[in-house]
The first five atom37 places (N, CA, C, CB, O) and aatype in JSON, in Angstrom:
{
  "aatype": [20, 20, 20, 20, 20, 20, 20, 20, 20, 20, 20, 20, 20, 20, 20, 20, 20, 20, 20, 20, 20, 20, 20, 20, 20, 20, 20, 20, 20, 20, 20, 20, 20, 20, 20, 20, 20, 20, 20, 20, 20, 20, 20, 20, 20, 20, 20, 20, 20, 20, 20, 20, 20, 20, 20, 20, 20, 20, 20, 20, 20, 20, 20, 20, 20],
  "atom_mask": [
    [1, 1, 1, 1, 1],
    [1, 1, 1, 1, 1],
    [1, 1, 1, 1, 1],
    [1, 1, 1, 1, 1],
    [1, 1, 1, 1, 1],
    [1, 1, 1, 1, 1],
    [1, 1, 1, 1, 1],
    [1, 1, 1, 1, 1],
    [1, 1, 1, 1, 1],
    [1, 1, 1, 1, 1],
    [1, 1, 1, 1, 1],
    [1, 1, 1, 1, 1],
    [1, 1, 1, 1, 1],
    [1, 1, 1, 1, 1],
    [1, 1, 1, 1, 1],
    [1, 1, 1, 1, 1],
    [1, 1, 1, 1, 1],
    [1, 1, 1, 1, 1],
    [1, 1, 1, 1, 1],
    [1, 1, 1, 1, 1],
    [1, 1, 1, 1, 1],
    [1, 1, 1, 1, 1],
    [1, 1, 1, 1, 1],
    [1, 1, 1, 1, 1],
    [1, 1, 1, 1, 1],
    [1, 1, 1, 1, 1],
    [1, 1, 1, 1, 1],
    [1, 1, 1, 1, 1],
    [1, 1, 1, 1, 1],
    [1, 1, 1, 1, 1],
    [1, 1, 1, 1, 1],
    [1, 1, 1, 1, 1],
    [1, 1, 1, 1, 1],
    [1, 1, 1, 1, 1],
    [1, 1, 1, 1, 1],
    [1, 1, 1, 1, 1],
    [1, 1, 1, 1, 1],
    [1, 1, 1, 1, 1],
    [1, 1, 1, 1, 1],
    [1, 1, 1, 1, 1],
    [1, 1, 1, 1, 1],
    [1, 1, 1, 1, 1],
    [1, 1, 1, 1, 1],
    [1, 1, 1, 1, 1],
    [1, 1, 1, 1, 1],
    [1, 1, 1, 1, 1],
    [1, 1, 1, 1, 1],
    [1, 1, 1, 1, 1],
    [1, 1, 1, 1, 1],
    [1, 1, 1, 1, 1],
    [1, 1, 1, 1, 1],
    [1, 1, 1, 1, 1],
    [1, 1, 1, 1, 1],
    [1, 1, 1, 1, 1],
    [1, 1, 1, 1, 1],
    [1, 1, 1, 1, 1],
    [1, 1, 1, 1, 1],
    [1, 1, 1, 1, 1],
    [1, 1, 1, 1, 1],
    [1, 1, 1, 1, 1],
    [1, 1, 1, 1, 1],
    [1, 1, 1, 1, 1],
    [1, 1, 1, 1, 1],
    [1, 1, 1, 1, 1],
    [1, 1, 1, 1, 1]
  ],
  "atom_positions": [
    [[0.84, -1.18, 0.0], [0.0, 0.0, 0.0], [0.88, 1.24, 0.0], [-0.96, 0.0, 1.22], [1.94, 1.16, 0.62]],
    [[0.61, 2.23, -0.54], [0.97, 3.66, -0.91], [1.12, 4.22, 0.39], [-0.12, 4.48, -1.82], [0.2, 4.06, 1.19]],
    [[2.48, 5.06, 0.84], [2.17, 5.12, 2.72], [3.3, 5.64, 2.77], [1.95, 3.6, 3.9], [4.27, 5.02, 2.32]],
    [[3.51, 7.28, 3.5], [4.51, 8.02, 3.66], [5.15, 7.02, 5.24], [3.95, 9.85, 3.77], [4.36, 6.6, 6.08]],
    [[6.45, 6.83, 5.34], [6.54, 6.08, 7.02], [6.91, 7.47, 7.78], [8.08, 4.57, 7.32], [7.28, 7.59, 8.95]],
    [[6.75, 8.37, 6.93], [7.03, 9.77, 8.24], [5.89, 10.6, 8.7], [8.06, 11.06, 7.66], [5.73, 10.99, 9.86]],
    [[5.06, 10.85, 7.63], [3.81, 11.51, 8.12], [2.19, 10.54, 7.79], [3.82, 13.11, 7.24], [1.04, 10.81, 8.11]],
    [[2.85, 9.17, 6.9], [1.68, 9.03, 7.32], [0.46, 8.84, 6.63], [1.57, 9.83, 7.9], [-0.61, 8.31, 6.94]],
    [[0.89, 9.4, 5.6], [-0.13, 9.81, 4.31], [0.04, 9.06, 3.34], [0.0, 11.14, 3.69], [1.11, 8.65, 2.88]],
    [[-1.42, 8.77, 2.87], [-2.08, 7.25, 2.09], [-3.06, 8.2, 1.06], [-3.27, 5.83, 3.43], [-3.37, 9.38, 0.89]],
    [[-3.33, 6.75, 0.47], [-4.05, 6.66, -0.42], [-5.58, 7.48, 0.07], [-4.04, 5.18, -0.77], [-6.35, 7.24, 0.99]],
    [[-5.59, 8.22, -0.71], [-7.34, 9.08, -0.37], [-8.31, 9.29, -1.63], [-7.13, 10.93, 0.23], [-7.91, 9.2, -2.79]],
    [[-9.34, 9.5, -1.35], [-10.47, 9.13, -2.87], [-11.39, 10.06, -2.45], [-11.34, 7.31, -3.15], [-11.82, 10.34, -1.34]],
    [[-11.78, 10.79, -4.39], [-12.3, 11.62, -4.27], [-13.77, 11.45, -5.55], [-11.18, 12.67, -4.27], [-14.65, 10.6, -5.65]],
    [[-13.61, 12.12, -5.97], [-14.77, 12.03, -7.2], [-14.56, 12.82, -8.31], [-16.16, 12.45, -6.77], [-14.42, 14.01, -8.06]],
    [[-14.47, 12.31, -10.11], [-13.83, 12.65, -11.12], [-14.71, 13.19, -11.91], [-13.15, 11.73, -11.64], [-15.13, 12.45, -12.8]],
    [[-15.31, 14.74, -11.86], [-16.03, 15.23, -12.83], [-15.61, 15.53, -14.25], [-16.44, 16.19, -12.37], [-14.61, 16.08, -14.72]],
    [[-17.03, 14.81, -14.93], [-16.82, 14.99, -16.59], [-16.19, 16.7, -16.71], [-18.68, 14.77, -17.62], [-16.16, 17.4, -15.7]],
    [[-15.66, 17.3, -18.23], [-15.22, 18.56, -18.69], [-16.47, 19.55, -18.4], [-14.78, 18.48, -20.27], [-16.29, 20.69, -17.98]],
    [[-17.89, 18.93, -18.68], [-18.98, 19.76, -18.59], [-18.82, 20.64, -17.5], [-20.18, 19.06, -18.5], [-18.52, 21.83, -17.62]],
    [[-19.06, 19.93, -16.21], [-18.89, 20.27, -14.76], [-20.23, 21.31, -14.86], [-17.18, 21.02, -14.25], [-20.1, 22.53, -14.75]],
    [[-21.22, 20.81, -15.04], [-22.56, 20.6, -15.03], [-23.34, 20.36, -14.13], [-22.78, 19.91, -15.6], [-23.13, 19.15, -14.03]],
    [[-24.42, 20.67, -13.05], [-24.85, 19.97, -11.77], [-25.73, 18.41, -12.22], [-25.97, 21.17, -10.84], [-26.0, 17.61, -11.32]],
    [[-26.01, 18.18, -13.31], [-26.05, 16.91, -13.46], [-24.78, 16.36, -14.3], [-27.34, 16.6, -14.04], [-25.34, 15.73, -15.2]],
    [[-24.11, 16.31, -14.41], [-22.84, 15.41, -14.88], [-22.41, 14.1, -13.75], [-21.41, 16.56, -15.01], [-22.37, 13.94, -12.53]],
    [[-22.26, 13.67, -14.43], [-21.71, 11.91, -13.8], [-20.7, 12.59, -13.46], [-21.36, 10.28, -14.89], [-20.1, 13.57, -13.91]],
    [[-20.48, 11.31, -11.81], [-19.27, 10.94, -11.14], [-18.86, 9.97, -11.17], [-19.18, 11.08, -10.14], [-19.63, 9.05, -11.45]],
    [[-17.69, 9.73, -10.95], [-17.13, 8.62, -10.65], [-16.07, 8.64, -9.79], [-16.82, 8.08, -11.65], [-15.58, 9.76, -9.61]],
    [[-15.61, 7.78, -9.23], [-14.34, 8.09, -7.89], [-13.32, 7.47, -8.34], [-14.57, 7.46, -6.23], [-13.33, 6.31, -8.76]],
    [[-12.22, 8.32, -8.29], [-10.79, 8.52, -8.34], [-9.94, 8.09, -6.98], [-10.58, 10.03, -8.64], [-10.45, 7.98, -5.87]],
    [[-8.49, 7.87, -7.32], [-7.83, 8.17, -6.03], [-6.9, 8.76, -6.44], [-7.45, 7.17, -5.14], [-6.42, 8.94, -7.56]],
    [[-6.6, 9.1, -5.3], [-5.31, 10.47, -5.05], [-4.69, 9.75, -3.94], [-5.91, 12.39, -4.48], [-5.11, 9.42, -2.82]],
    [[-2.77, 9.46, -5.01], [-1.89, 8.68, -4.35], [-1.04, 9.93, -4.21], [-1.31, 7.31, -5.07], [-1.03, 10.98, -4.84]],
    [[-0.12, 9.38, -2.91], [1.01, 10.69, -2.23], [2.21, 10.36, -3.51], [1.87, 10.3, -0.01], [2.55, 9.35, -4.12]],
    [[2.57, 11.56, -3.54], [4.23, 11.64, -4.26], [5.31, 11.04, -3.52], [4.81, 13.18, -4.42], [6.11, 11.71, -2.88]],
    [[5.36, 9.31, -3.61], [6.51, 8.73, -2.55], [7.7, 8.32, -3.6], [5.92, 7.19, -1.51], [7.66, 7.84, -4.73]],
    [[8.99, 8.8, -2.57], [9.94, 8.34, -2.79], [10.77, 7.41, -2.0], [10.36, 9.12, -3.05], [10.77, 7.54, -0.77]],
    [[11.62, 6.3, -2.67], [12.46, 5.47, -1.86], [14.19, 5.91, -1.32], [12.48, 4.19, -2.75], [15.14, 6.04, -2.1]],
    [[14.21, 6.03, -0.36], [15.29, 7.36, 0.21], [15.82, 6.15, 1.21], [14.44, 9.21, 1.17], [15.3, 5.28, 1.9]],
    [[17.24, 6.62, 0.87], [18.55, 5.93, 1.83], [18.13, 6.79, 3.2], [20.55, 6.35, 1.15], [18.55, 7.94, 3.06]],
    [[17.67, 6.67, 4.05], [17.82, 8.12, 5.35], [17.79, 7.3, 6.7], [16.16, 9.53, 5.4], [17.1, 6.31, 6.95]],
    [[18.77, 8.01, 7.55], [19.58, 7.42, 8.73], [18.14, 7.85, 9.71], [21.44, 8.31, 9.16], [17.53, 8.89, 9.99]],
    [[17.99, 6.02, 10.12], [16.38, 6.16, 10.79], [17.28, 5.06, 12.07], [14.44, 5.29, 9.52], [17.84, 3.96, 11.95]],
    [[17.02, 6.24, 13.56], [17.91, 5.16, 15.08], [19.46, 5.08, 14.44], [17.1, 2.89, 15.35], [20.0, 4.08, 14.89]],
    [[20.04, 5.57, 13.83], [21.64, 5.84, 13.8], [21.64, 5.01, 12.69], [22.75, 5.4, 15.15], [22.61, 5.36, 12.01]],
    [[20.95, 3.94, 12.06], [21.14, 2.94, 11.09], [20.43, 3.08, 9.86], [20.84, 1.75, 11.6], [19.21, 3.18, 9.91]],
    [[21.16, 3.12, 8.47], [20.68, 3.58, 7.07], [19.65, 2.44, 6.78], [21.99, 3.71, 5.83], [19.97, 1.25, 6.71]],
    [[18.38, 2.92, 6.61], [17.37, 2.02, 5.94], [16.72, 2.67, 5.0], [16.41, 1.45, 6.8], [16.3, 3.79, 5.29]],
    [[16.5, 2.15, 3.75], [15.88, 2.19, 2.77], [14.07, 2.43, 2.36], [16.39, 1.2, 2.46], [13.34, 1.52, 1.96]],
    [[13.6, 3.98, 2.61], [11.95, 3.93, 3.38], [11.71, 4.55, 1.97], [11.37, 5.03, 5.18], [12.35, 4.74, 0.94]],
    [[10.38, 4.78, 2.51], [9.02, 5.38, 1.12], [8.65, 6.39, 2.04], [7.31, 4.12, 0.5], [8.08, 6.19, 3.11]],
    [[9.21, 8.25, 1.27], [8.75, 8.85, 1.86], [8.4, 9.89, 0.93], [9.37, 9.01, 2.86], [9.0, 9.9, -0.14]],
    [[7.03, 11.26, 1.27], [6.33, 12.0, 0.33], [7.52, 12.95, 0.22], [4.81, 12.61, 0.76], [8.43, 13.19, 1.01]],
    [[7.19, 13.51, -1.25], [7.92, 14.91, -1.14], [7.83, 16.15, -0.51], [7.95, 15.32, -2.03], [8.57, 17.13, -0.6]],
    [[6.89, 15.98, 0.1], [6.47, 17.17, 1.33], [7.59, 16.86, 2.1], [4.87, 17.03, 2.31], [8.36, 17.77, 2.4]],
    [[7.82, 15.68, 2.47], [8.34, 15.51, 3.88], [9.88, 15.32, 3.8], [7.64, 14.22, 4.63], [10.7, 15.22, 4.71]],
    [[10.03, 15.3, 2.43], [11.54, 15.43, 1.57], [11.65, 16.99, 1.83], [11.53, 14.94, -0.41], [12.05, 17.34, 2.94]],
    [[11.38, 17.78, 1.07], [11.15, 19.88, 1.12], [11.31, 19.97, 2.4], [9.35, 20.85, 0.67], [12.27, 20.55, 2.92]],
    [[10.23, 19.3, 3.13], [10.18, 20.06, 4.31], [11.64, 19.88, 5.79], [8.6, 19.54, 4.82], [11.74, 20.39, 6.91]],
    [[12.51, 18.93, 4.99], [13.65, 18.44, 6.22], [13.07, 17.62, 7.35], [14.34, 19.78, 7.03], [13.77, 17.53, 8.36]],
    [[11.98, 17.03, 7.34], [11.84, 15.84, 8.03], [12.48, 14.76, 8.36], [11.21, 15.46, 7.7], [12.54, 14.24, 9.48]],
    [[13.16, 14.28, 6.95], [14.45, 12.81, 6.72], [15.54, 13.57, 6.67], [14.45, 11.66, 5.1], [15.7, 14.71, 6.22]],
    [[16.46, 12.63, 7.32], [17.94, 13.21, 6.74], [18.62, 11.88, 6.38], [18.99, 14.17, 7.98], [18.66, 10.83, 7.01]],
    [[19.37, 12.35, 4.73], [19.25, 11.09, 3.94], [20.98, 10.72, 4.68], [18.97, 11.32, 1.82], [21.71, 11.36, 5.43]],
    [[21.08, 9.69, 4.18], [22.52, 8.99, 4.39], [23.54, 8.68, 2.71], [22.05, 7.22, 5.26], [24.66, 8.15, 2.75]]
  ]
}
């Protein structure tokens, strides 16, 4: 599963309006996956290999190895 291990953040679902965007136009549901990356970053003094968002990359959360 899709899953930041620093903040956390997953897979979330929303609903995909036709171009019309019309108050009767069909829906249908979408998902909205996080921007993860697989990052060398020193996690308890020891380099492990995690899945983390780019938010949490920008923001200096990880510090890579």
């Amino acid at each position: 599963m899709a899953k930041c291990e620093i903040c956390e953040k997953s897979v979330s679902h929303g609903n995909k309006i036709s171009i019309a965007r019309s108050h009767v136009s069909r829906r249908t549901t979408r998902t909205f996956k996080p921007n993860l990356r697989r990052v060398k970053a020193l996690v308890n003094g020891d380099t492990k290999t995690i899945s983390v968002c780019a938010k949490c990359l920008r923001s200096g959360k990880v510090e890579r190895a």
